[in-house]
C-alpha positions in Angstrom: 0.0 0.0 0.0 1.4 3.4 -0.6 0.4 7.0 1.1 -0.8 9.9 -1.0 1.2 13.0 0.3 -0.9 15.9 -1.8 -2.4 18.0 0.7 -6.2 19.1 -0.1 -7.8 22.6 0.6 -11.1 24.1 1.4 -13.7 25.0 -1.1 -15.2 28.5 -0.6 -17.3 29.9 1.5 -21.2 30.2 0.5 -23.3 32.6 -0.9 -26.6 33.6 -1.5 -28.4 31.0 -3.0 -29.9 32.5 -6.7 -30.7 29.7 -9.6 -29.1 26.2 -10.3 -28.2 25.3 -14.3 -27.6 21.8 -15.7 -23.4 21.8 -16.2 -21.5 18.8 -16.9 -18.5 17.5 -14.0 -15.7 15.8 -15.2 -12.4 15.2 -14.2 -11.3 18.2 -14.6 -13.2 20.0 -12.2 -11.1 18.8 -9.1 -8.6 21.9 -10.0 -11.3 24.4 -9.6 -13.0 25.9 -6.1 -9.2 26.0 -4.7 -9.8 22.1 -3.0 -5.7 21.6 -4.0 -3.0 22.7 -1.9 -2.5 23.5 2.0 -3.8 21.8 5.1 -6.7 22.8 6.6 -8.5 22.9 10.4 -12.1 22.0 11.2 -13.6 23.6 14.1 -14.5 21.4 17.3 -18.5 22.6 17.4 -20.7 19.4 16.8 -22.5 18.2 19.9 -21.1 21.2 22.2 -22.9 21.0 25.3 -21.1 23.0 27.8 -18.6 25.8 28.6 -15.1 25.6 29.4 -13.9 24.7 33.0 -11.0 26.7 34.1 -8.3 23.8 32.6 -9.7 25.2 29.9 -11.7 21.6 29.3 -15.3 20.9 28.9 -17.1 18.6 31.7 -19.2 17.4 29.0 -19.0 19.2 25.9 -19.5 16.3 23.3 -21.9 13.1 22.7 -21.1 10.2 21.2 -21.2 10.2 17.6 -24.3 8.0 16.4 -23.0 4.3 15.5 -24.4 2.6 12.5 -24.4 -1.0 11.0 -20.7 -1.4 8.9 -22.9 -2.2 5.9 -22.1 -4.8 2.9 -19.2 -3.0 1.1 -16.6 -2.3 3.1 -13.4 -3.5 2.1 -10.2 -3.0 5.4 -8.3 -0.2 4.7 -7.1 -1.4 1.4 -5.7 2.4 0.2 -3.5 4.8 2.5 -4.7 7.7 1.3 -6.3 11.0 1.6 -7.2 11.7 -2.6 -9.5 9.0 -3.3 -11.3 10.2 -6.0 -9.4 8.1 -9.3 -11.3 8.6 -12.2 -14.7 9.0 -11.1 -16.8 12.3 -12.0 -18.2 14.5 -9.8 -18.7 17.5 -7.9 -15.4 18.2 -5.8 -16.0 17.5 -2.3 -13.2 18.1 0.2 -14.1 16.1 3.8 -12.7 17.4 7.0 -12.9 15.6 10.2 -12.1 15.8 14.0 -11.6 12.8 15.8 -11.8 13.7 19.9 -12.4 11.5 22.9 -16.6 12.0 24.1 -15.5 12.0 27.2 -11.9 14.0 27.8 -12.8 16.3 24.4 -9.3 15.8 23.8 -8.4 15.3 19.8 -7.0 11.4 18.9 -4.2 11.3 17.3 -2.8 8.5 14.2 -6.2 7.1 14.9 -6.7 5.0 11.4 -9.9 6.3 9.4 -11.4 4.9 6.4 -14.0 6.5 4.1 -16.0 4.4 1.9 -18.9 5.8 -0.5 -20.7 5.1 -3.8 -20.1 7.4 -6.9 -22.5 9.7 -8.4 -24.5 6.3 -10.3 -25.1 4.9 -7.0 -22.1 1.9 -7.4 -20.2 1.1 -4.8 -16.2 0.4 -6.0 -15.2 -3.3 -5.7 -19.1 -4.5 -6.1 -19.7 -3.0 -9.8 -21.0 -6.3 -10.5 -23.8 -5.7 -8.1 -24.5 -2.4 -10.1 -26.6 0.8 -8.7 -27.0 0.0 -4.6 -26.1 -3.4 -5.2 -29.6 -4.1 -6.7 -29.1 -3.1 -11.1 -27.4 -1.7 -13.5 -25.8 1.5 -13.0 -28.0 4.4 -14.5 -25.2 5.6 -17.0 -25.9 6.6 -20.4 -29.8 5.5 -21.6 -31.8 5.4 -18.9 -32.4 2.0 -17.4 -35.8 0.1 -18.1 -36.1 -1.2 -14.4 -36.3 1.1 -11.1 -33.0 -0.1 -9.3 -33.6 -1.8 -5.7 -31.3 -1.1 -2.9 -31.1 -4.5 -1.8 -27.7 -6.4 -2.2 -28.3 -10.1 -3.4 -29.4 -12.6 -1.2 -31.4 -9.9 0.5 -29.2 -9.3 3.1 -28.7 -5.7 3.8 -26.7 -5.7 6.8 -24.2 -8.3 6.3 -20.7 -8.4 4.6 -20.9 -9.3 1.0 -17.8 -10.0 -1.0 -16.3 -8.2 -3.7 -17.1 -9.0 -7.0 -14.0 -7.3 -8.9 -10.9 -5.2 -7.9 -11.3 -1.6 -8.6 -11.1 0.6 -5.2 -12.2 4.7 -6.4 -13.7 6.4 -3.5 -12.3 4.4 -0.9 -9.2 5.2 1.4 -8.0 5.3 4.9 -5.6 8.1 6.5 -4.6 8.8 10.0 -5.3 11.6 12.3 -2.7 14.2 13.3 -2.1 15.7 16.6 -4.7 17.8 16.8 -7.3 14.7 15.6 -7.8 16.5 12.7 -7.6 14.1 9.4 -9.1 15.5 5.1 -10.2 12.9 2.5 -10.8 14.7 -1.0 -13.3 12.4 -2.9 -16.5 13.8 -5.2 -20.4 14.2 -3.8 -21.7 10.9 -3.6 -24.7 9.6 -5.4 -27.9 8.0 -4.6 -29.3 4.5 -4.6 -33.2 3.4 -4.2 -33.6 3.1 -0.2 -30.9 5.1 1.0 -30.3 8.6 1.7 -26.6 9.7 0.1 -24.1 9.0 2.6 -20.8 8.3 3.9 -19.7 5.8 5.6 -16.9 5.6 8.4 -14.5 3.3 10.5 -12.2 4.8 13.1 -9.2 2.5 14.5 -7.1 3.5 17.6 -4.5 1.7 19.1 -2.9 0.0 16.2 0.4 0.8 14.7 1.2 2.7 11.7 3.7 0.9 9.5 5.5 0.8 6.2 2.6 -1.4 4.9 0.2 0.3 6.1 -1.7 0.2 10.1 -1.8 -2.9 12.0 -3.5 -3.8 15.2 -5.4 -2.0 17.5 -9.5 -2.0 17.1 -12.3 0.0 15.6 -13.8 2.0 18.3 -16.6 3.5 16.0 -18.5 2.8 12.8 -20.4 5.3 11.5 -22.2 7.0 8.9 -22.2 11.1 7.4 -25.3 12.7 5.8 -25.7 15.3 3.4 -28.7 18.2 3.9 -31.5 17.6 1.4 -30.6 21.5 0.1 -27.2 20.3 -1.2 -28.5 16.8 -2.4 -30.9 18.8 -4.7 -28.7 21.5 -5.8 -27.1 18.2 -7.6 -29.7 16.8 -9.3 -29.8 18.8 -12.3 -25.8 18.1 -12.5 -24.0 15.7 -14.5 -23.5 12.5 -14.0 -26.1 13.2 -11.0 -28.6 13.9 -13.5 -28.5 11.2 -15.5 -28.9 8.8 -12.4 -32.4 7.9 -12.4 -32.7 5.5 -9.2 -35.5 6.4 -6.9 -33.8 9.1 -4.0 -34.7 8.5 -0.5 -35.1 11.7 1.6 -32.7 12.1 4.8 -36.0 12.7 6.8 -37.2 8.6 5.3 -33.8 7.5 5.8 -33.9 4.1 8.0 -30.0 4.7 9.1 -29.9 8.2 10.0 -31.0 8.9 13.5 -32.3 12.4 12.8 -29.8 13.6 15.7 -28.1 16.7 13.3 -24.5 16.6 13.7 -24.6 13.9 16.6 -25.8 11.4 14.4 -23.5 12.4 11.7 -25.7 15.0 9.4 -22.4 17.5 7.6 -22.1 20.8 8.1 -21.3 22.0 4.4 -19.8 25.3 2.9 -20.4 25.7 -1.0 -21.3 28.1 -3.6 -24.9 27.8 -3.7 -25.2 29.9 -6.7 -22.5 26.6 -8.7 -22.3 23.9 -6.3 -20.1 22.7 -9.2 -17.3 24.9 -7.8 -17.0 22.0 -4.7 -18.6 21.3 -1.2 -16.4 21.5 1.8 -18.1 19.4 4.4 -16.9 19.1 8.2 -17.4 17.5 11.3 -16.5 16.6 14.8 -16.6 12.6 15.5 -16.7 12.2 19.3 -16.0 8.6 20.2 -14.9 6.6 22.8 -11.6 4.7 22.3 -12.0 2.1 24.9 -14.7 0.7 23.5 -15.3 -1.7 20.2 -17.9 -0.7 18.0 -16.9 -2.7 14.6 -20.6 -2.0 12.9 -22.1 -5.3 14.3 -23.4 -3.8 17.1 -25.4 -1.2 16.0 -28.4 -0.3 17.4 -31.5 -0.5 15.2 -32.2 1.9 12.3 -35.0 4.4 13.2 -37.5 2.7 10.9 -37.2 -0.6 11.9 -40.2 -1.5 9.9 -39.2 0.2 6.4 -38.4 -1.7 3.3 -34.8 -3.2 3.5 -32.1 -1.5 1.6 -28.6 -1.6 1.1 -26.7 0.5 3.9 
């Protein structure tokens, strides 16, 4: 495995929102909205409860960020890396976390994170055979016949389903610096029928960072980030957004999403809204607790318990 040393940069900062136009996003548009060059800090606000004591540390300042089911496409940290975007088109998105301790509020540092997301047809990297959610084809060039489902085969929407080839785009795990902080620059991800678009997560702590890559330790949380319905929209008339035709589930009829805001993983994003073409920066602060295990078995029931099952 080898690292990816180019260091990303934030998009800029919104304005008022006037009329959306149908462009086309290639390749090409990772150059624009400055998201190449220089580091960049997220602030610690998501989930603030309380002041400062006089050590200049909250009591309680943070809650535990939401944990969600792993899902069936998550391949371990297979690409050290912070660019994962490869080849696949989209609207620039630059992704800043913050990785702190709930309880202490003080940042981890070379904690392991991995990112994992679907592209702007809905297919998930390393299960292209599986197509749009892992239920069809992916809705590139004529429109499909069929309305996609989000159910992988097998019907088993929760558990681990192996890969069906060896491509990796949007996929990629860095570690945190001293301050917790750690950027992933990857494109807007896409929808599939039954899910809200998304993000998922994995944060590892106590392993080792080596030449081949990190070893050891465990996953203390396994999560999930979500994307305001304003920004979702303000892609739709977008290419290749446009052209996917899959059925979009709201956040608000999302069965994973806890509808907690930034507790239960829901962005905070800065973008253009006049050309959200130009590139999304989206932040957030993950408060988790390191002693603890929480590899995505564990998860505590999706909020709609009784909804239509879906690929997560």
């Amino acid at each position: 495995m080898t690292g990816d040393t180019q260091e990303p940069q934030p998009a800029p900062s919104p304005t008022d929102p006037t009329r959306r136009r149908v462009v086309a996003v290639g390749a090409g548009a990772l150059a624009v909205a400055g998201l190449g060059g220089g580091a960049l800090a997220v602030d610690a606000v998501a989930g603030e409860r309380t002041p400062a004591t006089k050590d200049g540390l909250p009591e309680d300042c943070y809650v535990l960020t939401s944990e969600t089911v792993e899902g069936p496409y998550y391949i371990d940290a297979d690409k050290i890396r912070r660019d994962v975007t490869e080849d696949r088109e989209g609207i620039p998105l630059l992704l800043s976390l913050k990785v702190i301790d709930a309880e202490t509020c003080r940042p981890i540092r070379n904690a392991a994170v991995d990112i994992w997301h679907c592209d702007a047809a809905g297919v998930y990297s390393g299960y292209e055979g599986m197509g749009n959610g892992g239920g069809g084809p992916a809705p590139t060039g004529e429109p499909p016949t069929g309305s996609p489902t989000g159910a992988p085969p097998g019907g088993n929407p929760g558990g681990h389903q192996e890969p069906t080839d060896d491509t990796r785009y949007l996929r990629g795990t860095w570690k945190t610096d001293r301050h917790g902080h750690v950027t992933f620059r990857t494109v807007f991800p896409g929808w599939y029928r039954g899910r809200c678009v998304h993000i998922h997560t994995k944060v590892h702590v106590d392993g080792e960072w080596t030449d081949a890559g990190y070893e050891g330790g465990h996953t203390c949380h396994t999560g999930q980030f979500f994307f305001d319905e304003e920004s979702v929209v303000a892609t739709e008339t977008v290419e290749p957004y446009a052209s996917n035709t899959a059925e979009r589930t709201l956040l608000s009829e999302d069965t994973i999403y806890d509808q907690s805001g930034t507790t239960g993983g829901l962005l905070r994003l800065r973008y253009d809204r006049r050309d959200i073409t130009k590139g999304v920066h989206a932040s957030l602060t993950v408060g988790v607790d390191p002693e603890a295990t929480h590899d995505g078995q564990d998860a505590p029931p999706p909020p709609s318990a009784s909804a239509s099952p879906s690929a997560t």
